[in-house]
C-alpha positions in Angstrom: 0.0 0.0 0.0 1.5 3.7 -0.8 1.4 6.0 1.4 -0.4 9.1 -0.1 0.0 13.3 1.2 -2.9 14.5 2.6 -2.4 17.6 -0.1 -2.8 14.7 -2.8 -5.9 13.6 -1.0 -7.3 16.7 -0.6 -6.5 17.6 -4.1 -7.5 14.1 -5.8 -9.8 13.7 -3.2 -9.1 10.1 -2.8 -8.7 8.3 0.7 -5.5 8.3 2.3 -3.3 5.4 4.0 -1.4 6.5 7.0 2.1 5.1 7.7 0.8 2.6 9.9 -1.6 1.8 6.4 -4.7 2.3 8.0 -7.0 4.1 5.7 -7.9 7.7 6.8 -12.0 8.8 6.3 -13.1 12.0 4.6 -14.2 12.8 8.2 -10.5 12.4 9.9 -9.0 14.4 7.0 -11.9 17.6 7.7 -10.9 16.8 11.1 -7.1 16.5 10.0 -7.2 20.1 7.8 -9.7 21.8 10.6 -6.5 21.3 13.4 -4.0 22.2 10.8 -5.9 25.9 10.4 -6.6 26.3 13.3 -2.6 25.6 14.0 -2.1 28.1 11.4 -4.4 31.1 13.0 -2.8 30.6 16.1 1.1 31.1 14.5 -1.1 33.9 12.7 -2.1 35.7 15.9 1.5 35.0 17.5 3.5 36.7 15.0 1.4 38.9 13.3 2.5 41.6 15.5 5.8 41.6 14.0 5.3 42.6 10.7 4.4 45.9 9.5 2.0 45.3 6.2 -0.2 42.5 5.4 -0.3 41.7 0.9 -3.0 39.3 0.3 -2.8 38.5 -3.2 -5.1 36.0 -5.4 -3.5 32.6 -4.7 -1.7 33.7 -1.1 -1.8 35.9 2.4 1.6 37.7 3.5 2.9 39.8 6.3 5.9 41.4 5.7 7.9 44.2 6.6 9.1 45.3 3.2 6.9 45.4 0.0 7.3 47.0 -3.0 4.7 46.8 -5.9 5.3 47.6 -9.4 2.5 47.4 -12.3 4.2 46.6 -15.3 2.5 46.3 -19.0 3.6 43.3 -21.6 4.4 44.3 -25.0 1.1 44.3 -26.0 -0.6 46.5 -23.5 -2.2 44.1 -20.5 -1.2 45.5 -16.9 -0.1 42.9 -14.8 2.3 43.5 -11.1 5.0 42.4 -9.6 5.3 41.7 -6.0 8.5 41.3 -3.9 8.5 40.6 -0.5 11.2 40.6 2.3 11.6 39.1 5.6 7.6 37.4 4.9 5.5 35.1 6.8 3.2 32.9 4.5 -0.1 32.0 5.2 -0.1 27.9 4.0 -1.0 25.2 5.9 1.2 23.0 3.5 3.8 24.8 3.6 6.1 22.8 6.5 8.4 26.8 6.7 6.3 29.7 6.8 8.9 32.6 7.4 10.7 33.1 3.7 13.2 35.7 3.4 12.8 36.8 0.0 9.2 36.6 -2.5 8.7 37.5 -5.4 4.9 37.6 -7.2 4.0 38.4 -10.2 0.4 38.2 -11.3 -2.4 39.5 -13.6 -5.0 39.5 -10.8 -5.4 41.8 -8.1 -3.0 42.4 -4.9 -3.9 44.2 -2.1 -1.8 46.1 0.4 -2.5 47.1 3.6 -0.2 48.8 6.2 -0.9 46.8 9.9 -1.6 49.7 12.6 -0.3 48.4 16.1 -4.7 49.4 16.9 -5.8 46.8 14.6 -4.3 44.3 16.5 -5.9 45.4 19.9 -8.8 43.3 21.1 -11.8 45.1 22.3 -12.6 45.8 25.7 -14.8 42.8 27.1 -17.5 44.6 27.7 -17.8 46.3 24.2 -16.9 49.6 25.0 -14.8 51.5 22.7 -10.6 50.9 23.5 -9.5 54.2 25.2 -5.7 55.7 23.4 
């Protein structure tokens, strides 16, 4: 029996044998992937506080503290931009290192930029009143 990634299985969606070849369920792998994101918001929350700009762009979710976002055009006119990243943290739940030193994107679609203020990281108060600063 061959022992198959649970990104293969999630992106075949075919059942998956462990190393111990027992065969995993569709409901252990939701189970599986649920624990793995949730893993992932909680590295989220713990470092997000370092970085100074979160670039979301169509296929990924960065914070970084150096972006710089060029819109180029190809020969025959269509816009498309170029991304490069430094010092990033990469939102993946496959991705076994998250922190990269250097990115680089390039993409037709849309990216969006969006300087992290140290007050959108505060919680609110528990009682709902507005934070006082």
């Amino acid at each position: 029996m061959v022992v198959v990634s649970t990104l293969e299985t999630a992106r075949h969606g075919r059942s998956v044998a462990t190393k111990a070849s027992k065969r995993m369920s569709s409901e252990d792998l939701e189970k599986y992937e649920s624990e793995m994101e949730l893993q992932l918001y909680r590295e989220y929350r713990d470092v997000v506080g370092l970085f100074g700009y979160v670039v979301e762009t169509e296929r990924r979710f960065y914070l970084t503290n150096h972006v710089d976002l060029q819109p180029r055009s190809t020969d025959n006119g269509e816009m498309y931009f170029e991304v490069v990243m430094e010092d990033a943290w990469v939102w993946d739940m496959y991705r076994p290192a998250r922190f990269v030193r250097n990115v680089r994107v390039v993409t037709f679609k849309d990216v969006n930029v969006e300087e992290i203020t140290k007050s959108d990281l505060e919680l609110p108060p528990a009682d709902g009143s507005a934070p006082q600063g």
